[in-house]
TIRO-2110 file (N, C-alpha, C; in Angstrom, 1 decimal):
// TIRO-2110
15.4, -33.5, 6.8, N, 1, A
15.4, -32.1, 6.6, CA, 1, A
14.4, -31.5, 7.5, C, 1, A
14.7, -30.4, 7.7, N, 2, A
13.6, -29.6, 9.3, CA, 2, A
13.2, -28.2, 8.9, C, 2, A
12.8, -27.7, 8.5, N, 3, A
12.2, -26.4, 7.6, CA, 3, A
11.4, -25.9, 9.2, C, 3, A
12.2, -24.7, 9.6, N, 4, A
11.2, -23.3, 10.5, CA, 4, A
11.1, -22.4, 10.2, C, 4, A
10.2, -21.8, 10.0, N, 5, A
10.1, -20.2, 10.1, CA, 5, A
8.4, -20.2, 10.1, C, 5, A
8.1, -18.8, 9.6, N, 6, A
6.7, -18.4, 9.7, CA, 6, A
6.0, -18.1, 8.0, C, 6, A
4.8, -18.5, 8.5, N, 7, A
4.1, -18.2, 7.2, CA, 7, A
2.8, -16.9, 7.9, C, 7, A
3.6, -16.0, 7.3, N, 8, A
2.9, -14.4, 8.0, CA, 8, A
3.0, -14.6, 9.7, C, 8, A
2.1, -14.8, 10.6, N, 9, A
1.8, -14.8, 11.8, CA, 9, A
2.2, -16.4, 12.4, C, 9, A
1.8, -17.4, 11.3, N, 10, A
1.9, -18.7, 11.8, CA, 10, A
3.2, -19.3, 11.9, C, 10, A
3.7, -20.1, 13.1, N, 11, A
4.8, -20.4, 13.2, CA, 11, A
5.1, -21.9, 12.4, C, 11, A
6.1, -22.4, 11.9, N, 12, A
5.8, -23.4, 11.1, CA, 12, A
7.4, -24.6, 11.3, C, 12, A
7.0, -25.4, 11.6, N, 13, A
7.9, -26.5, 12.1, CA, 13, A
7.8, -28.0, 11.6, C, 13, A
8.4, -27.9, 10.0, N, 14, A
8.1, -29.2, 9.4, CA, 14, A
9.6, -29.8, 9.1, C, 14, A
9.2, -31.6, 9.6, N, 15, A
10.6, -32.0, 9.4, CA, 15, A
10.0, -33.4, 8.2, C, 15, A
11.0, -33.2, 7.5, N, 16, A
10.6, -34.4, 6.1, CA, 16, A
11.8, -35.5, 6.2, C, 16, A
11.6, -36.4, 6.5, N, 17, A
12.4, -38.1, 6.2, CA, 17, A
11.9, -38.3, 4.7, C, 17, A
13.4, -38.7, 4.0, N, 18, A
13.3, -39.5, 2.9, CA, 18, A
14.6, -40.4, 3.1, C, 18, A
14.3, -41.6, 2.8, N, 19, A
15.4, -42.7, 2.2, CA, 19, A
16.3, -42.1, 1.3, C, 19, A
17.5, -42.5, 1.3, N, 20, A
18.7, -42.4, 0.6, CA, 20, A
18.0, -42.7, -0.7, C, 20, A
17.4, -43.3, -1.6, N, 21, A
16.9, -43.5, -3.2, CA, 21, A
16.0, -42.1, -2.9, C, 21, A
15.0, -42.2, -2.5, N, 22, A
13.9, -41.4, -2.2, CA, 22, A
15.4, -40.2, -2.8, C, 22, A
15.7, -39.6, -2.2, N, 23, A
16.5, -38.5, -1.9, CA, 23, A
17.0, -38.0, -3.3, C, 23, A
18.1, -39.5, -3.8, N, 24, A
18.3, -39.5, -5.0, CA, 24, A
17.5, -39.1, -6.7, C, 24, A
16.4, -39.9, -6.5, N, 25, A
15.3, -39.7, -7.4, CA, 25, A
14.4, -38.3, -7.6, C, 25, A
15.2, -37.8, -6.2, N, 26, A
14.3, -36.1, -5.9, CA, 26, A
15.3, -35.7, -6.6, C, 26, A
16.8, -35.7, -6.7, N, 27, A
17.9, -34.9, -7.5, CA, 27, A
17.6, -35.2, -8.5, C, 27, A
17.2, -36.7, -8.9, N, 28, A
17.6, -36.3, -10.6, CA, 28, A
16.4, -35.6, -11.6, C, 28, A
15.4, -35.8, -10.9, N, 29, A
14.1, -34.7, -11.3, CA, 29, A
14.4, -33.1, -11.4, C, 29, A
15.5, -32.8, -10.7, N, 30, A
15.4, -31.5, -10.7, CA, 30, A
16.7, -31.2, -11.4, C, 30, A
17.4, -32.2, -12.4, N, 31, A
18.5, -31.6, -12.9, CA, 31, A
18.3, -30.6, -14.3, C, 31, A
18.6, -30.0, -14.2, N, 32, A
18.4, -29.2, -15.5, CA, 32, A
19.5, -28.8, -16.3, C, 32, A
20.3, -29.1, -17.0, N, 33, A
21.4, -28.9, -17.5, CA, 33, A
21.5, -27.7, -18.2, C, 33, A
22.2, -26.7, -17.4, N, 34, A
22.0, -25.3, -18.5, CA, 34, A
23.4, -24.7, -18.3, C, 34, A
23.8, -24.3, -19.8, N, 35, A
25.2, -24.1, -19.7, CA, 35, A
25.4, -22.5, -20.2, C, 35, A
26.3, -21.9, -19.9, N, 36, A
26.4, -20.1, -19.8, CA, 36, A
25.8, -19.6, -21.0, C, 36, A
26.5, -20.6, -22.1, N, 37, A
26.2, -19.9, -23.6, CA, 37, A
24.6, -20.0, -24.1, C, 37, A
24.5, -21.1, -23.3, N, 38, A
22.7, -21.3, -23.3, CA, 38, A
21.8, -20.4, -23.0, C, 38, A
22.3, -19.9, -21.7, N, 39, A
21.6, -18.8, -20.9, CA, 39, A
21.9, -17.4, -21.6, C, 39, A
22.9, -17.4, -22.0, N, 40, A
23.1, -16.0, -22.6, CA, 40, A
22.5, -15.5, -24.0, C, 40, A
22.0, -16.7, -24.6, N, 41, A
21.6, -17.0, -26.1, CA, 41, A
20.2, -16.2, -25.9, C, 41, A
19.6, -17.3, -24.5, N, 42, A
18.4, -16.8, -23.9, CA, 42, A
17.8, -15.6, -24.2, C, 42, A
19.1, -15.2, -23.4, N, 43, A
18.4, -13.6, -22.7, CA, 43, A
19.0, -12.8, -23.9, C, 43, A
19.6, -12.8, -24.5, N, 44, A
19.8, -12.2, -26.0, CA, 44, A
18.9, -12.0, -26.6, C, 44, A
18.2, -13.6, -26.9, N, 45, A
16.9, -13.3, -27.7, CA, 45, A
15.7, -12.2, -27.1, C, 45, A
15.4, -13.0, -25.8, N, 46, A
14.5, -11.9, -25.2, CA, 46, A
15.1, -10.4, -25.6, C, 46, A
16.1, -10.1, -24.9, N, 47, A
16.2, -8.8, -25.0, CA, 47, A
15.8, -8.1, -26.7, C, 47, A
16.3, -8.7, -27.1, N, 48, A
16.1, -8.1, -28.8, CA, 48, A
14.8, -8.4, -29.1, C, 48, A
13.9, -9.2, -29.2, N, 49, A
12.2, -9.4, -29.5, CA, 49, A
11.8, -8.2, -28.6, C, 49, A
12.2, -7.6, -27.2, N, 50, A
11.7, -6.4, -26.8, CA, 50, A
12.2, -5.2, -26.5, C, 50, A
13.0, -5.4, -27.8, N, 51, A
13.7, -4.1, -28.0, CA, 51, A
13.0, -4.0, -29.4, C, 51, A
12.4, -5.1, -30.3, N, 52, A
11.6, -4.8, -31.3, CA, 52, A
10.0, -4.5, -31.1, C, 52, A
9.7, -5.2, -29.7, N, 53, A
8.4, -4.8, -29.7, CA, 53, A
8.1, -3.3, -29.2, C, 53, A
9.2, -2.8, -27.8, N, 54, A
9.5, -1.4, -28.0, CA, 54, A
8.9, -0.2, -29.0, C, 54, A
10.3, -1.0, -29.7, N, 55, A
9.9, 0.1, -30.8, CA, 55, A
9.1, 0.4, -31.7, C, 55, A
8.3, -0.9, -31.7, N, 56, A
7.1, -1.1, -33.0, CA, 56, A
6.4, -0.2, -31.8, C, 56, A
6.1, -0.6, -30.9, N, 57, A
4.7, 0.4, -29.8, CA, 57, A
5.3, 1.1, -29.9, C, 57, A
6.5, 2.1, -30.1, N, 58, A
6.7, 3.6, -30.2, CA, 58, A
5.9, 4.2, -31.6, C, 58, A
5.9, 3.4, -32.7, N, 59, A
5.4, 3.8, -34.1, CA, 59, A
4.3, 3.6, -34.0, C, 59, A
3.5, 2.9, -33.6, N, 60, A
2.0, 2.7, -33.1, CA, 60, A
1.4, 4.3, -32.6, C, 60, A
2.2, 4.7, -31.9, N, 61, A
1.4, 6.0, -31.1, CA, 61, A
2.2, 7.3, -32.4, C, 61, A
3.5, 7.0, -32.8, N, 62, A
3.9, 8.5, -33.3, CA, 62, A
3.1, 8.0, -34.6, C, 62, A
3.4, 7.0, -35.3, N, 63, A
1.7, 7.1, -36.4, CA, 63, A
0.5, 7.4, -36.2, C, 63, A
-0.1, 7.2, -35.3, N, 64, A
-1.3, 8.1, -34.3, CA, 64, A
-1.4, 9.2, -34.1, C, 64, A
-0.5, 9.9, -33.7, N, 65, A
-0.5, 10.7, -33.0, CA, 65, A
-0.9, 10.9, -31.7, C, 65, A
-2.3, 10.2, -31.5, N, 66, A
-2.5, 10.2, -30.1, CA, 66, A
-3.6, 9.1, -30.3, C, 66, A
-3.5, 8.3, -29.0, N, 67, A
-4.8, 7.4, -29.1, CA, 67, A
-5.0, 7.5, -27.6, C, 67, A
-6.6, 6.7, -26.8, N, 68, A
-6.6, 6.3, -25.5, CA, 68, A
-6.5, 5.3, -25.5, C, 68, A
-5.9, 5.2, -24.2, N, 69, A
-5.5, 4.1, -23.1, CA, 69, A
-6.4, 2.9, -23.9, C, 69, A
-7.4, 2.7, -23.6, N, 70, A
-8.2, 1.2, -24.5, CA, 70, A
-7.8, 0.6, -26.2, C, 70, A
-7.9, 1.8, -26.8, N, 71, A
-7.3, 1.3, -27.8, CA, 71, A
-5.9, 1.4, -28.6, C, 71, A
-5.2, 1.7, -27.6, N, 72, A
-3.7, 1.9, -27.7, CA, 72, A
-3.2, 0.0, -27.0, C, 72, A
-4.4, -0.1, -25.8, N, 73, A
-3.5, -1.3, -25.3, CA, 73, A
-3.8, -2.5, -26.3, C, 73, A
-5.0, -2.4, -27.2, N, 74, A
-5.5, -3.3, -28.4, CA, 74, A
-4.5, -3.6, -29.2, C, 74, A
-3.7, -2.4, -29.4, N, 75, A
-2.8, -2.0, -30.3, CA, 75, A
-1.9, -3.1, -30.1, C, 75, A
-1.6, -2.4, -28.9, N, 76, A
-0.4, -3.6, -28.0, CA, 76, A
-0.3, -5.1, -27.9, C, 76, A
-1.6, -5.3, -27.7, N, 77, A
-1.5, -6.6, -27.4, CA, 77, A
-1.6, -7.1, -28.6, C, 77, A
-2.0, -6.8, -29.7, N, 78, A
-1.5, -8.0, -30.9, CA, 78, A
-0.4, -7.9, -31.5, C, 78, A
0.3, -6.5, -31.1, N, 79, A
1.8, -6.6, -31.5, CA, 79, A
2.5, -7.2, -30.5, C, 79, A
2.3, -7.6, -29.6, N, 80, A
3.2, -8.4, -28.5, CA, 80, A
2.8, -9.6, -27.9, C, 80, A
1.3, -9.9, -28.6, N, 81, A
0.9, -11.2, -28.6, CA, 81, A
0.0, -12.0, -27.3, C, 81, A
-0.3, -10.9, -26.2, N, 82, A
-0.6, -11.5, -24.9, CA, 82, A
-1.1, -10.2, -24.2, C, 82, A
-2.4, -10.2, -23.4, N, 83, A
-2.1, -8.9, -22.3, CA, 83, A
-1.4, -8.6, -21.8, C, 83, A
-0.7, -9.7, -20.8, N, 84, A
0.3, -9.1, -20.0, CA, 84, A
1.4, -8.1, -21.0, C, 84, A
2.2, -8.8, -22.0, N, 85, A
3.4, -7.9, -22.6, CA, 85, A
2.5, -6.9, -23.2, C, 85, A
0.9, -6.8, -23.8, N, 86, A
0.5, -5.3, -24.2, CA, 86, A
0.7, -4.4, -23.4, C, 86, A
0.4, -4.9, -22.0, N, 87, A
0.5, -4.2, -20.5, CA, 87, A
1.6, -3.6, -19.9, C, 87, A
2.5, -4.5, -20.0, N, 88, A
3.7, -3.7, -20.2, CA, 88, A
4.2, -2.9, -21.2, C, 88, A
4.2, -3.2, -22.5, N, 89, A
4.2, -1.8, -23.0, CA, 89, A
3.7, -0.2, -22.8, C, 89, A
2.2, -0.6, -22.3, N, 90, A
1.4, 0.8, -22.5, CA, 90, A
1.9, 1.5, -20.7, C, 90, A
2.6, 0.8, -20.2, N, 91, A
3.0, 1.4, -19.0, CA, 91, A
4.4, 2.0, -19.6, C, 91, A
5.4, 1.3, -20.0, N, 92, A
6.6, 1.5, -20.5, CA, 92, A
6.1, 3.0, -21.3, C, 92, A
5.4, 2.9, -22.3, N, 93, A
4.8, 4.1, -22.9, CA, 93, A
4.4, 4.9, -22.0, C, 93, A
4.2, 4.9, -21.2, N, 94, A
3.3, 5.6, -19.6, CA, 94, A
4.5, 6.9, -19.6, C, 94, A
5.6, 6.0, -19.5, N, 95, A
6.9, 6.5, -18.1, CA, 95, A
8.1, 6.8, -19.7, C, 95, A
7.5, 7.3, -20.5, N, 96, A
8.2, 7.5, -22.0, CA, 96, A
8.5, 9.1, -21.8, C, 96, A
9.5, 9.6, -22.2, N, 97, A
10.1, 11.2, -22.3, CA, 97, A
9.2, 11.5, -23.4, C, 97, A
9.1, 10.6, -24.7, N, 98, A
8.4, 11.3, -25.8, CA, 98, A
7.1, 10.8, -26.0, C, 98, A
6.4, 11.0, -24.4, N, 99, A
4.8, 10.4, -24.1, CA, 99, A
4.2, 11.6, -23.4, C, 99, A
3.5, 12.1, -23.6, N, 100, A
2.6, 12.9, -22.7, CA, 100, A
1.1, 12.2, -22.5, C, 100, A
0.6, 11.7, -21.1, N, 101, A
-1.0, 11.4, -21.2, CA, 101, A
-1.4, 12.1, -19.9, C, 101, A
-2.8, 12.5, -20.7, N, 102, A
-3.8, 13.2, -20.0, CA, 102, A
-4.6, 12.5, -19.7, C, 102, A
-5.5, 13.2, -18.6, N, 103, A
-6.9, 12.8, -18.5, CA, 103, A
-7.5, 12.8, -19.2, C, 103, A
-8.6, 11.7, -20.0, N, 104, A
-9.6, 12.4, -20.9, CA, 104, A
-10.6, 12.2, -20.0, C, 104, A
-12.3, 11.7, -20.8, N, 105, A
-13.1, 11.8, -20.1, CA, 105, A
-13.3, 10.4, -19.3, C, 105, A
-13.6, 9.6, -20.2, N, 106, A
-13.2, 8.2, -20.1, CA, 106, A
-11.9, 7.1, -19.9, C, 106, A
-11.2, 7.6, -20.4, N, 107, A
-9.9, 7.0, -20.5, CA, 107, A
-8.6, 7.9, -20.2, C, 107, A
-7.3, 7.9, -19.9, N, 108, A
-6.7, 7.9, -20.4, CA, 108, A
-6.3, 8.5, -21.9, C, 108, A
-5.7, 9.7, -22.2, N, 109, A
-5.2, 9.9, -23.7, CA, 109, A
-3.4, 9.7, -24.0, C, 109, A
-3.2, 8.8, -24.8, N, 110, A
-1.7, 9.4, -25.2, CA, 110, A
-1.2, 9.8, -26.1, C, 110, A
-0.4, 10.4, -25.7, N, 111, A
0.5, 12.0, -27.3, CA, 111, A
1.5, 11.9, -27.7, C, 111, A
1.7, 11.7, -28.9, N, 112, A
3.2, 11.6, -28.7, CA, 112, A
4.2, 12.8, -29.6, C, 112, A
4.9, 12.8, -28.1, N, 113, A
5.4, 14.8, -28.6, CA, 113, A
7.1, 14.2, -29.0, C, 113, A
7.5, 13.1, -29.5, N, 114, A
8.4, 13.2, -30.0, CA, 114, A
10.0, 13.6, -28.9, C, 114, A
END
């Protein structure tokens, strides 16, 4: 196998020999058996765990009324279990119709006008 192209500015020209087993032993490592209904089960679940966490961060702020950015994302993250997915919520809440945030002094405020 002969792999060219560039990595940013560097030009790159790698060729890999493997034996016919060698070759073999590389396929069966990478089998992964995944079948439609599997995948779709998948992304079902996902979708619906964030279509509940959604909505729970929507109750979070209209029970509030308004909180900042710091302790709205607190909020978030132990209803969604991780920064990153708190993080994504309080952006999703960001770019919300029934979100207004201001400047405050320190932070971030958000409102929720329903």
């Amino acid at each position: 196998m002969r792999i060219r192209g560039k990595i940013g500015d560097w030009p790159v020209d790698l060729t890999i020999e493997l034996e016919p087993e060698e070759w073999a032993q590389l396929g069966r490592q990478t089998e992964v058996p995944v079948t439609a209904d599997t995948a779709a089960v998948a992304v079902a679940n996902v979708a619906r765990q964030d279509d509940g966490q959604w909505g729970a961060a929507r109750d979070v702020l209209r029970q509030a009324g308004q909180m900042n950015g710091p302790e709205l994302l607190d909020h978030l993250e132990g209803l969604a279990g991780s920064t990153a997915a708190g993080k994504r919520l309080l952006v999703r809440l960001r770019h919300c119709s029934e979100v207004k945030v201001e400047s405050g002094a320190d932070a971030p405020v958000y409102h929720w006008v329903g």
